[in-house]
Structures are given as C-alpha cells and as structure tokens.
C-alpha positions as CSV (number, residue, x, y, z in Angstrom):
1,X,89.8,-39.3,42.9
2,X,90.9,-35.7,43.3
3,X,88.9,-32.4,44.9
4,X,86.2,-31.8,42.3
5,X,87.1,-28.7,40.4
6,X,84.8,-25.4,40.6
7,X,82.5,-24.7,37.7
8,X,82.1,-21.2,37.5
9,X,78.7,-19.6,34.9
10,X,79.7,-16.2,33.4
11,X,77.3,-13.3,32.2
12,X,76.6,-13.9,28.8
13,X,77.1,-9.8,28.8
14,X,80.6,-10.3,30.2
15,X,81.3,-13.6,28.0
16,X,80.3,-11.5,24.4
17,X,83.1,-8.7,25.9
18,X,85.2,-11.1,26.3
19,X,85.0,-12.6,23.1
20,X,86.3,-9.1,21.9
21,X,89.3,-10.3,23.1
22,X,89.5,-13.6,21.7
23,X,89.0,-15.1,25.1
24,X,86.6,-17.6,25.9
25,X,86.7,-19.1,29.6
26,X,85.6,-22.1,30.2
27,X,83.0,-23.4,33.5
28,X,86.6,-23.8,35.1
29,X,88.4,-20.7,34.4
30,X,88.4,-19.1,37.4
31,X,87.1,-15.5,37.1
32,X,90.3,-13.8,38.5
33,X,92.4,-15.4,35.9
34,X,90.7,-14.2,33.2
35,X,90.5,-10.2,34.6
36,X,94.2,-10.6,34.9
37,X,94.9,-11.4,31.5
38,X,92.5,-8.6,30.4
39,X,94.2,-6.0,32.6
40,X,97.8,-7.5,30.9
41,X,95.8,-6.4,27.4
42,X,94.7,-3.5,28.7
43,X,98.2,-2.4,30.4
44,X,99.9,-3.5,27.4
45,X,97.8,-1.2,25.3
46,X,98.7,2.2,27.5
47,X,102.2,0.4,27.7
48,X,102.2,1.2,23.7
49,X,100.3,4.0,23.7
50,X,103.0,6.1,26.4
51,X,105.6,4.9,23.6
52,X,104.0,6.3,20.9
53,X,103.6,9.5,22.3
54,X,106.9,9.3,23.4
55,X,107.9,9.0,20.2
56,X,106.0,12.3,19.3
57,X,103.4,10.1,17.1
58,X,101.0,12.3,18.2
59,X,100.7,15.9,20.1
60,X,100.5,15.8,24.1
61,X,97.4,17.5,23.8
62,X,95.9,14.2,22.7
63,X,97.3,11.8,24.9
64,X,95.0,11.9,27.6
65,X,91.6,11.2,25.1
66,X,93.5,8.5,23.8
67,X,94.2,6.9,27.3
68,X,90.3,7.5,27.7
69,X,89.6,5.7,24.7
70,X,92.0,2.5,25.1
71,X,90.2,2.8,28.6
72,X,86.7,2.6,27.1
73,X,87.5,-0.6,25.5
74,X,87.8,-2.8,28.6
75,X,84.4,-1.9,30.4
76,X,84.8,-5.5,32.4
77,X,87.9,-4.4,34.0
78,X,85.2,-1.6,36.1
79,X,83.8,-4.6,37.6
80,X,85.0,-6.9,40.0
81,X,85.9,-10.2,39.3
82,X,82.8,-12.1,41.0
83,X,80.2,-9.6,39.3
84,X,81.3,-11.5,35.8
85,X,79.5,-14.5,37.2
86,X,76.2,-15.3,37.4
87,X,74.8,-15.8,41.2
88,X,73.6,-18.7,42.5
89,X,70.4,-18.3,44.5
C-alpha cells in the first residue's frame, strides 16, 4: 500500500470561477496545478490579444482596457494558491 494521497476542499466561491473555465478539480488536484493551468488560459488570452493588436485589429489606444478586461476575468489568479482551499481548524 502506497503514501495516502492528499484530499484537498476548495471554496465553493473559487470552485463556481473555476467552472467558468470548464475546470473542475477534484479532492486531489492539488491547488497549484490548477492556478497553473488558469494562468496558461489567462497568458494565452493576452498571448492573442498582443497579436491582434499587432495585427492593427484594433487602435493602440485600446489595448491597454482590453488587457484590463481579459485581466478581470481571472479574479482567482489575485489569490494565492492555498487561499482557494478551505482551512482546516
């Protein structure tokens, strides 16, 4: 028999953003894991976002509120990994 695995209980506030995503760890998805696949999204989104500007898709002068905006739709990546969990008393 092998080391028992962690079980790890998420915010049910941080579980429903996380749905937005289509993700839905389980008790043994550790948090970190999951934030890193979030910041991928999240980095993949500005990734796209510098190109379409790039491709002059939209003025420079609206860049910057656009960045804000694809920022706005990650509000777990403002907190730390361990504050998606619930804590154990």
């Amino acid at each position: 028999m092998g080391p028992e695995r962690p079980v790890f209980h998420y915010r049910d506030d941080v579980l429903a953003e996380l749905w937005k995503y289509g993700v839905r760890p389980s008790a043994h998805t550790p948090p970190d894991l999951v934030r890193s696949f979030i910041n991928d999204l999240y980095r993949h989104e500005l990734r796209r976002l510098r190109d379409q500007y790039m491709r002059r898709e939209f003025p420079k002068r609206e860049y910057l509120q656009r960045v804000v905006q694809v920022r706005e739709k990650y509000p777990v990546l403002a907190l730390r990994p361990r504050q998606w969990l619930i804590p154990v008393i």
